[in-house]
C-alpha positions as CSV (number, residue, x, y, z in Angstrom):
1,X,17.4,-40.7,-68.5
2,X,18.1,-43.6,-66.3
3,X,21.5,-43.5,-66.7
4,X,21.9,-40.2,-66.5
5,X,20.3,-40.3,-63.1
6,X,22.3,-43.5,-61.9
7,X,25.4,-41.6,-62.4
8,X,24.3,-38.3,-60.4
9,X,23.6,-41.2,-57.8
10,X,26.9,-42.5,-58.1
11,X,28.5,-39.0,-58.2
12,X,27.1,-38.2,-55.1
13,X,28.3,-41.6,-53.4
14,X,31.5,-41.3,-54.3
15,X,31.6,-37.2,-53.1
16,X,29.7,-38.4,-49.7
17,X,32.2,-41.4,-49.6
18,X,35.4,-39.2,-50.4
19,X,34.4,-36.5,-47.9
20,X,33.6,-39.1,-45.1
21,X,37.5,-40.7,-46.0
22,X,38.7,-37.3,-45.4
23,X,36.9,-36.0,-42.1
24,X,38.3,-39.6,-40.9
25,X,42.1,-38.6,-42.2
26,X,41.4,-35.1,-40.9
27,X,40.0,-36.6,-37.1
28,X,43.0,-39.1,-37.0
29,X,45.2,-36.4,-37.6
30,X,43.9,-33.8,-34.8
31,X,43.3,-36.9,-32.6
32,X,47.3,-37.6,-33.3
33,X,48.1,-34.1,-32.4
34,X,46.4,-34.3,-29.3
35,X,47.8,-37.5,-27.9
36,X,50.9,-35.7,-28.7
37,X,50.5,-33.2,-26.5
38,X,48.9,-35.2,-23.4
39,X,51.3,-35.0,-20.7
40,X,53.2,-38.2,-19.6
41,X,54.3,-37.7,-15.5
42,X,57.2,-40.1,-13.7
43,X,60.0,-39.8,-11.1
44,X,63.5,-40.6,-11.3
45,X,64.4,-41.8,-8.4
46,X,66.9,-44.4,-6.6
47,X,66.0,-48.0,-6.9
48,X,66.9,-49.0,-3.6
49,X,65.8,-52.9,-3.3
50,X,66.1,-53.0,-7.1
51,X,62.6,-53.9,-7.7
52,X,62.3,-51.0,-10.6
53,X,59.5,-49.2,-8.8
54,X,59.5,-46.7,-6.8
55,X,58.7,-48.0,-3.0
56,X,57.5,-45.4,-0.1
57,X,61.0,-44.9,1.2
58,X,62.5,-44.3,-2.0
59,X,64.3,-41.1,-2.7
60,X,64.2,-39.1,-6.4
61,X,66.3,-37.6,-7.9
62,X,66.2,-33.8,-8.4
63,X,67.4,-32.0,-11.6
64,X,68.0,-34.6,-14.2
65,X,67.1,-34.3,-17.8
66,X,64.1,-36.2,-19.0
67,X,62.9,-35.6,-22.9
68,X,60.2,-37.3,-25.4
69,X,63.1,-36.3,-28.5
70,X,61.6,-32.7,-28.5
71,X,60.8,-31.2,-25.0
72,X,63.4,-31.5,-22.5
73,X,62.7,-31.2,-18.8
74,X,64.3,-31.4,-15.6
75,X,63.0,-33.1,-12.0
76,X,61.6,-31.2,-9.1
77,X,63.6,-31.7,-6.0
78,X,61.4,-34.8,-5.3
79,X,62.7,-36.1,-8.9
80,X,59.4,-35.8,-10.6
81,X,58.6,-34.4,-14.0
82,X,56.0,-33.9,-16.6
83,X,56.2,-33.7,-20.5
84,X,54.4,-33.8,-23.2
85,X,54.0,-37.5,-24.8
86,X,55.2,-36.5,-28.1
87,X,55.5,-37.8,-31.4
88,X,57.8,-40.7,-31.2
89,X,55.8,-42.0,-28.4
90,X,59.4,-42.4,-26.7
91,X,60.4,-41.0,-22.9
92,X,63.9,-41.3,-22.0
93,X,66.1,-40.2,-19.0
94,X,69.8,-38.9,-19.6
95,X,71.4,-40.4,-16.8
96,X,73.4,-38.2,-14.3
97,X,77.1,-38.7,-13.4
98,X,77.1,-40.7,-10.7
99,X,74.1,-42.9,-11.8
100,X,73.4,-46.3,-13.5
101,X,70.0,-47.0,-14.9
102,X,68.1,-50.2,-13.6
103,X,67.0,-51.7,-17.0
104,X,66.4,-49.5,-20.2
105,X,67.0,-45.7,-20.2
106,X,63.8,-45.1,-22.0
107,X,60.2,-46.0,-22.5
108,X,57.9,-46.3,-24.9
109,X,54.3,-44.8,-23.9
110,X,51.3,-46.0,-25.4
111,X,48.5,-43.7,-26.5
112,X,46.7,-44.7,-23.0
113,X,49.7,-44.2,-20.8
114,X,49.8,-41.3,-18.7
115,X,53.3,-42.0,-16.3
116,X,56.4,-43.5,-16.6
117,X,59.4,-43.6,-14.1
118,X,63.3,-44.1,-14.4
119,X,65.0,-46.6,-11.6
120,X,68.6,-45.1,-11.1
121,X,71.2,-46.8,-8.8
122,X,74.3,-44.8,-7.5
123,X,77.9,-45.5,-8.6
124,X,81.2,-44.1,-7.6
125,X,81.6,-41.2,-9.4
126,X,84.6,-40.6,-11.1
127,X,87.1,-39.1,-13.0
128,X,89.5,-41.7,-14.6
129,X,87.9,-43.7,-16.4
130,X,88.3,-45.8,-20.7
131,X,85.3,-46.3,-22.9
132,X,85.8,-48.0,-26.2
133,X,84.6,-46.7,-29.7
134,X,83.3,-49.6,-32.5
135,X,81.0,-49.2,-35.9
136,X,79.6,-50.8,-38.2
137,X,79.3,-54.5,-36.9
138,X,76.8,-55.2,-39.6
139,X,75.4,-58.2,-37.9
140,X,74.5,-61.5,-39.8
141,X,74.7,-65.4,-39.4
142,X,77.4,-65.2,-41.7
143,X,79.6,-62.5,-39.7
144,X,78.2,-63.1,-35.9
145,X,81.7,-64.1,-34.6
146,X,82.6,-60.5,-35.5
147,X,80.4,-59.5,-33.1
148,X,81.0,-62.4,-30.2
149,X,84.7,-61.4,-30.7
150,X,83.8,-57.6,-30.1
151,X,82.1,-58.2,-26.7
152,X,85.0,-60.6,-25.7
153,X,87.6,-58.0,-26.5
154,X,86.0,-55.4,-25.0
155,X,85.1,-57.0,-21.6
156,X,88.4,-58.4,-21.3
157,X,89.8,-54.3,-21.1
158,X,86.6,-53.6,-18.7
159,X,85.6,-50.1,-19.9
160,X,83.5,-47.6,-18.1
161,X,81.1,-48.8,-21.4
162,X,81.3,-49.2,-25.0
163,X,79.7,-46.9,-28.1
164,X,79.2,-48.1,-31.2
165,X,78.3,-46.1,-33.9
166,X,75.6,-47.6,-36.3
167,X,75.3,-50.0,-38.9
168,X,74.6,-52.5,-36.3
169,X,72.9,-54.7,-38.5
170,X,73.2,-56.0,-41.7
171,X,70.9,-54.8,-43.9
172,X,67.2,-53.1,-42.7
173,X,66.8,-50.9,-46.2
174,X,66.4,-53.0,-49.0
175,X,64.8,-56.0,-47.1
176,X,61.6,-57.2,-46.4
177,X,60.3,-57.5,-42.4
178,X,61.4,-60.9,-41.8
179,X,64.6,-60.6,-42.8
180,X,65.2,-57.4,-41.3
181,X,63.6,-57.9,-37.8
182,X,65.7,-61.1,-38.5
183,X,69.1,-59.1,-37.7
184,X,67.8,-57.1,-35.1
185,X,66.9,-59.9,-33.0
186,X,70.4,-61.2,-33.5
187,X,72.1,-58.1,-32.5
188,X,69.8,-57.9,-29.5
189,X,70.6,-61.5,-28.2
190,X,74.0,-61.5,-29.1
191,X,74.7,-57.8,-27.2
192,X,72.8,-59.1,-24.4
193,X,75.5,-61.1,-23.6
194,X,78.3,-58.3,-23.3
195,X,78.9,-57.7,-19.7
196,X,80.1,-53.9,-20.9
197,X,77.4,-51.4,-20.8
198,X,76.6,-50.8,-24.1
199,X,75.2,-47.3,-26.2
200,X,74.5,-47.0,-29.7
201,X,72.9,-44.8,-32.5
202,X,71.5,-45.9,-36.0
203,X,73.3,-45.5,-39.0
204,X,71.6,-46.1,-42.6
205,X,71.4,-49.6,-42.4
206,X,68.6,-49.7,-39.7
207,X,66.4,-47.5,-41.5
208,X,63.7,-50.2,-42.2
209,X,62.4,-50.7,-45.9
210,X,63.0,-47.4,-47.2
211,X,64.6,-48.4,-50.5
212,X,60.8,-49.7,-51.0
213,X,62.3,-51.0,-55.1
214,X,63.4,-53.6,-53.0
215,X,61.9,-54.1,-49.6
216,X,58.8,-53.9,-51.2
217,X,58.0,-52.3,-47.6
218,X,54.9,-50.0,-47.8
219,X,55.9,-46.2,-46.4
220,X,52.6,-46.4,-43.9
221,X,54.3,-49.8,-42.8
222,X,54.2,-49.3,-38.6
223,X,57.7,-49.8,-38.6
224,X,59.1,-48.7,-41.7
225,X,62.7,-45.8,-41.5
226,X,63.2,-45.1,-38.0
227,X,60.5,-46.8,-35.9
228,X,62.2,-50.3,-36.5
229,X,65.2,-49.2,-34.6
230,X,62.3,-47.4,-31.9
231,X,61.3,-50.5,-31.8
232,X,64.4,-52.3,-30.7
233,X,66.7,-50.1,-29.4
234,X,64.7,-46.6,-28.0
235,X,65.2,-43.2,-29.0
236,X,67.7,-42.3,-32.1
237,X,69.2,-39.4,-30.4
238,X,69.6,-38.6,-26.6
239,X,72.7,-38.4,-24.1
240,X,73.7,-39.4,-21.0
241,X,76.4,-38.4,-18.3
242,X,79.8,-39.9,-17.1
243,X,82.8,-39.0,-15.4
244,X,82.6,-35.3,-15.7
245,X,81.8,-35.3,-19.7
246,X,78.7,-35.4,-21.6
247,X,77.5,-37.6,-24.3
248,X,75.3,-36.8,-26.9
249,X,74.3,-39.8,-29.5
250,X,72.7,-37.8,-32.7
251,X,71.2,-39.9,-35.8
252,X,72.9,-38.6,-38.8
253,X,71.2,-41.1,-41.2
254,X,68.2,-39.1,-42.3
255,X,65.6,-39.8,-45.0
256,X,64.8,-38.4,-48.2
257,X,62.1,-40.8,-49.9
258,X,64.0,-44.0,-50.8
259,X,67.5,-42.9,-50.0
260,X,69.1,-42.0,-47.1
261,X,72.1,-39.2,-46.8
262,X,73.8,-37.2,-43.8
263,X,71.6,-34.9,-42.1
264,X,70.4,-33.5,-39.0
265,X,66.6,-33.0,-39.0
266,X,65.6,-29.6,-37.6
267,X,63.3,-31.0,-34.6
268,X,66.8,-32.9,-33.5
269,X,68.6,-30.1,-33.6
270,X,66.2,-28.1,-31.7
271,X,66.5,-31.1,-29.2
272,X,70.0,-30.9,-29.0
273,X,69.9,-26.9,-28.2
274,X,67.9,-27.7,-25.3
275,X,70.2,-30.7,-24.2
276,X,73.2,-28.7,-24.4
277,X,71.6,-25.8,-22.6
278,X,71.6,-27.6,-19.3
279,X,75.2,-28.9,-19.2
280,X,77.6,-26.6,-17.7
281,X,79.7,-25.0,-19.7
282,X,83.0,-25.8,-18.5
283,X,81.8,-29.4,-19.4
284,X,83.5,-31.3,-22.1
285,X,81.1,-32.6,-24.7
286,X,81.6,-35.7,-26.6
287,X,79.3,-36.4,-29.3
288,X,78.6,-40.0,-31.6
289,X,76.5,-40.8,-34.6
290,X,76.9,-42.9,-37.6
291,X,77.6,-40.6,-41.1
292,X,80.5,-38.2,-39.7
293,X,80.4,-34.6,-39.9
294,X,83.1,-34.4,-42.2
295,X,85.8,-37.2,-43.1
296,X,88.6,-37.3,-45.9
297,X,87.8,-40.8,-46.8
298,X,85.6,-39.2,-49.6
299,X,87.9,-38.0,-51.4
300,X,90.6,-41.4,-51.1
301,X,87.4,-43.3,-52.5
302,X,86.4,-40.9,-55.1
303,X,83.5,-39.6,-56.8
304,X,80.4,-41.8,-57.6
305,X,77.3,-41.3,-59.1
306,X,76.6,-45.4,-59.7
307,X,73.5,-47.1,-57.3
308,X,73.2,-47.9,-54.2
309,X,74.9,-44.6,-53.0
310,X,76.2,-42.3,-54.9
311,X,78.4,-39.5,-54.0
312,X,75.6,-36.9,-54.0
313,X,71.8,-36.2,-53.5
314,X,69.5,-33.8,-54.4
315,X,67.0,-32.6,-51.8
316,X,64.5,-30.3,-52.0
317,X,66.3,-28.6,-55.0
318,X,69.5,-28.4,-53.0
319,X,72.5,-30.8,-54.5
320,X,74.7,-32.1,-51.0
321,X,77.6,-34.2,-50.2
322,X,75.9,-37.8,-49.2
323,X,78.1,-39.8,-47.1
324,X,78.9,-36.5,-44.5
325,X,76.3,-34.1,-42.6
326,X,75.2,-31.8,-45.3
327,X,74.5,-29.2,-42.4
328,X,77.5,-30.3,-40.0
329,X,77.5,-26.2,-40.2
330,X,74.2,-26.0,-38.6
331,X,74.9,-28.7,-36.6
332,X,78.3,-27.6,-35.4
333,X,77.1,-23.7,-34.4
334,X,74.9,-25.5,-31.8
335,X,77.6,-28.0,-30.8
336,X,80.4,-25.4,-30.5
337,X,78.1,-23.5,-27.4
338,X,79.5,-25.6,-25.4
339,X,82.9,-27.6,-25.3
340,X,82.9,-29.9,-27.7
341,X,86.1,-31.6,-27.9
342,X,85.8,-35.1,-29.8
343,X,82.7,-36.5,-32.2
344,X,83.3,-40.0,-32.9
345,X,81.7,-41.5,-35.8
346,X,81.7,-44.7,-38.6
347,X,80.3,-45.4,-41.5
348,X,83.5,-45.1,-44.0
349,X,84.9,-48.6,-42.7
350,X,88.2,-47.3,-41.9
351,X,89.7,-45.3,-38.5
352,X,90.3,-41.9,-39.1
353,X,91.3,-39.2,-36.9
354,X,91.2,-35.2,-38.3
355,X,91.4,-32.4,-35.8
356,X,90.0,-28.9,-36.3
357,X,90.3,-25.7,-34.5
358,X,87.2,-23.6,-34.3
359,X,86.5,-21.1,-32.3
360,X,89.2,-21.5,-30.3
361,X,88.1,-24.8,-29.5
362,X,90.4,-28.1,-30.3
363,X,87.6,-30.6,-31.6
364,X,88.6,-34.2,-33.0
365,X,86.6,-36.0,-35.5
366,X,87.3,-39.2,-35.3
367,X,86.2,-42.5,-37.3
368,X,86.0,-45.8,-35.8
369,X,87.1,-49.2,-38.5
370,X,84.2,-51.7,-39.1
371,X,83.7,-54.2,-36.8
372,X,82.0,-56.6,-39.6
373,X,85.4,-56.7,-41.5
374,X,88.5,-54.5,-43.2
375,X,88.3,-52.5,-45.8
376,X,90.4,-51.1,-48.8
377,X,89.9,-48.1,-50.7
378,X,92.3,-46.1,-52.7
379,X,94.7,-49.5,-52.6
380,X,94.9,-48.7,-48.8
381,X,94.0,-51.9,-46.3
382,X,91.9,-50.4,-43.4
383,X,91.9,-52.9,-40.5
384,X,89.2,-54.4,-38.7
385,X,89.3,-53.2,-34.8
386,X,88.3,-50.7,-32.1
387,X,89.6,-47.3,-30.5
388,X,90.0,-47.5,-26.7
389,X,89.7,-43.9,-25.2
390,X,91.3,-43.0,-21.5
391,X,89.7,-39.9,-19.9
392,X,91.2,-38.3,-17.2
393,X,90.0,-35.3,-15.2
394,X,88.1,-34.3,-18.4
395,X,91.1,-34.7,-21.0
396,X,90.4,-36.9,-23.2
397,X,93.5,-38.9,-24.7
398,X,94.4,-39.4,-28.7
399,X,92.5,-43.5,-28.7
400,X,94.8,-46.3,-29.1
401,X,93.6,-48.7,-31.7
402,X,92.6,-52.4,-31.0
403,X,92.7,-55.1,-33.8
404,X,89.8,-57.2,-33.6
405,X,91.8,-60.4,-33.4
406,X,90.2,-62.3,-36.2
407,X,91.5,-63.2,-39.5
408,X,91.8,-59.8,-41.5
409,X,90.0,-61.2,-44.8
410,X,86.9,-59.9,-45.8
411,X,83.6,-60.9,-44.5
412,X,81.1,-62.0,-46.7
C-alpha cells in the first residue's frame, strides 16, 4: 500500500515537473517570437567627422535599403527607418551607389536593443570600374600564404573591391569549437590586412559542427550551422550597390540535419523578392554564393555516393542533386525579374564559365578556381587563381583569369 502510494506521488511529480518544463519551453518560445517582432529604429546617414555617430549637423540618407534577413525597408527623407528585430538578431544596410560604409555594414542587436544606425561616407560615383572574383581559400596554418598571396595580388590591381565566394575557412563541420573558431579568427586577422574592400558569403565549410559524428557539437550549441559565421562575418545573405549594378550575396549552403547540400531556404528567397523589388529594372544584377546554380563539373567528376559528400541527398522524401541549388528554378524565376546578367560562384575548385539564355536574358554562370590550391578532376589540372572583372557603363566583360603566383602543387 505504501508503495503503491509512493508511486502515485512520484507520478504526479514527474506530470507537475514535465508540465512546468513545458510552460517554460512554451514561454521561451512566445517570449522569442516577441523579441522578434520588437522594432529596432536607426538612421543612415553621412558620417561627416567620421566619428560613426550621427552628430547634430549630420545629414541621412533617404531611400536606402535596410533589412533584418526578412523585412526589407527603406529610409524616410531624413534617412531613418524602423524594422522589426527579427530572428537572426542581425540589421544590415545595403549600401547605395555612391556610398562607403564607415566600419561594418551590419549589426548585431541584442534582445535589449532597440536602435541601431549605419555611418555612410560619399565616394565618386562611377561607372568604370574592376572587382575581382576568388573561392574557396580554405584558411589554415598550413595554407595561410595562400591567402597573404591573395590580398597581395589583389591590391597590387587595386579593384573597386573583391568577392569571394565561400569556403573561407578550413573546416567548421566536422570540428569541434576550438578548432573551428580557430580558423575564423585567422581568416579575420589575416583579411584585415587587405587594403581591398572585401565581401563574402558562406559556403559549406563554415557551417559550424553540423556533421555532429564528428564535431561532437550539440545542435542547441549557440553557435552551431550558421550562427558561427553570424558571429564573425554578419548576415549570410544581403547586397549592396556599386557602379550602376547590384549585388546580391545568397548562402547556397543549406542544412539538412548533419549534411549540407545546395539550397535556397524559402525565408531567403522571400528576402531576395523584396531586395530585387527595389532595384530598378534597367539595373544589371550580379549575384554570388558558394554551391553554383548549375555547373558541368559534376558530370567531369562523376557520380558518387561514398561519405563525406556524395553526389545526392534525400530531403524530405525528395532525392536532389547535392553539389548545385536543387531549386536554382525557384531561385532563378525571382532572379530573372530583373536583369540578371552574371552569378559568380565556387565550390568545384576549378574556373568555369557557362552561359545561358533565358528569357531573353544573356546570364553567365561562372566558377571561380580555389584559392587554397589546384585541382584535378577527370585527369584535368584546374589552376590555382582569380577572375578579374571590368565593368563599364553596366557591361560587364568575359573575366580574365589571374594565377595565384604560388607553386601550383597541392596544398596540404
Amino acid at each position: 500500500m505504501i508503495e503503491s502510494l509512493i508511486l502515485i506521488l512520484l507520478e504526479k511529480t514527474v506530470t507537475r515537473s514535465l508540465l512546468c518544463f513545458s510552460a517554460a519551453i512554451a514561454f521561451a518560445s512566445a517570449s522569442a517570437a516577441v523579441a522578434q517582432r520588437i522594432d529596432v529604429r536607426g538612421a543612415v546617414f553621412v558620417d561627416a567627422n567620421g566619428n560613426g555617430l550621427r552628430d547634430a549637423n549630420e545629414r541621412g540618407v533617404a531611400g536606402v535599403a535596410v533589412s533584418n534577413q526578412d523585412t526589407v525597408v527603406t529610409t524616410d527623407a531624413s534617412g531613418t527607418f524602423r524594422v522589426p528585430r527579427g530572428s537572426s538578431r542581425i540589421v544590415f544596410v545595403s549600401v547605395p551607389d555612391g556610398y562607403r560604409s564607415l566600419g561594418a555594414f551590419w549589426r548585431t542587436v541584442a534582445d535589449t536593443a532597440t536602435s541601431v544606425s549605419f555611418a555612410l561616407a560619399p565616394v565618386p560615383r562611377v561607372r568604370d570600374f574592376t572587382f575581382v572574383h576568388a573561392s574557396d581559400t580554405h584558411i589554415a596554418p598550413a595554407s595561410v600564404e595562400r591567402t597573404r598571396r591573395l590580398g597581395a595580388l589583389v591590391d597590387s590591381l587595386s579593384p573597386a573591391f573583391l568577392i569571394v565566394t565561400g569556403d573561407l575557412v578550413s573546416d567548421a563541420l566536422r570540428v569541434p569549437e576550438t578548432e573551428a573558431t580557430g580558423y575564423y579568427d585567422l581568416f579575420a586577422r589575416e583579411t584585415a590586412a587587405f587594403r581591398t574592400p572585401l565581401w563574402t558569403v558562406p559556403g559549406n565549410h563554415e557551417n559550424f559542427g553540423i556533421e555532429r559524428d564528428r564535431s561532437h557539437v550539440s545542435a542547441t550549441h549557440p553557435l552551431y550551422g550558421r550562427r558561427m559565421y553570424h558571429k564573425y562575418l554578419g548576415p549570410d545573405y544581403y547586397s549592396f550597390n556599386y557602379g550602376g549594378v547590384h549585388f546580391v550575396g545568397l548562402n547556397t549552403a543549406d542544412i539538412e540535419d548533419q549534411w549540407y547540400y545546395g539550397h535556397v531556404d524559402s525565408l531567403q528567397l522571400a528576402w531576395l523578392a523584396r531586395d530585387l523589388a527595389l532595384v530598378p529594372p534597367a539595373m544589371p544584377v550580379v549575384s554570388f554564393d558558394h554551391i553554383p546554380f548549375l555547373s558541368t563539373i559534376e558530370g567531369l567528376n562523376g557520380y558518387t555516393d561514398a561519405p563525406p559528400a556524395p553526389s545526392l541527398i534525400t530531403v524530405k522524401g525528395k532525392t536532389v542533386f547535392r553539389h548545385t541549388v536543387s531549386n536554382a528554378a525557384e531561385v532563378l524565376a525571382v532572379l530573372r525579374k530583373r536583369r540578371h546578367v552574371l552569378a559568380l560562384g565556387g565550390h568545384f575548385h576549378a574556373a568555369e564559365q557557362v552561359v545561358y539564355e533565358i528569357d531573353g536574358q544573356r546570364t553567365r554562370f561562372n566558377l571561380a578556381a580555389a584559392i587554397v590550391g589546384p585541382s584535378n578532376s577527370a585527369g584535368l589540372h584546374f589552376p590555382s587563381g582569380i577572375t578579374l572583372y571590368r565593368v563599364r557603363d553596366g557591361v560587364i566583360d568575359e573575366g580574365h583569369f589571374i594565377a595565384l603566383g604560388l607553386s601550383d602543387l597541392p596544398t596540404p
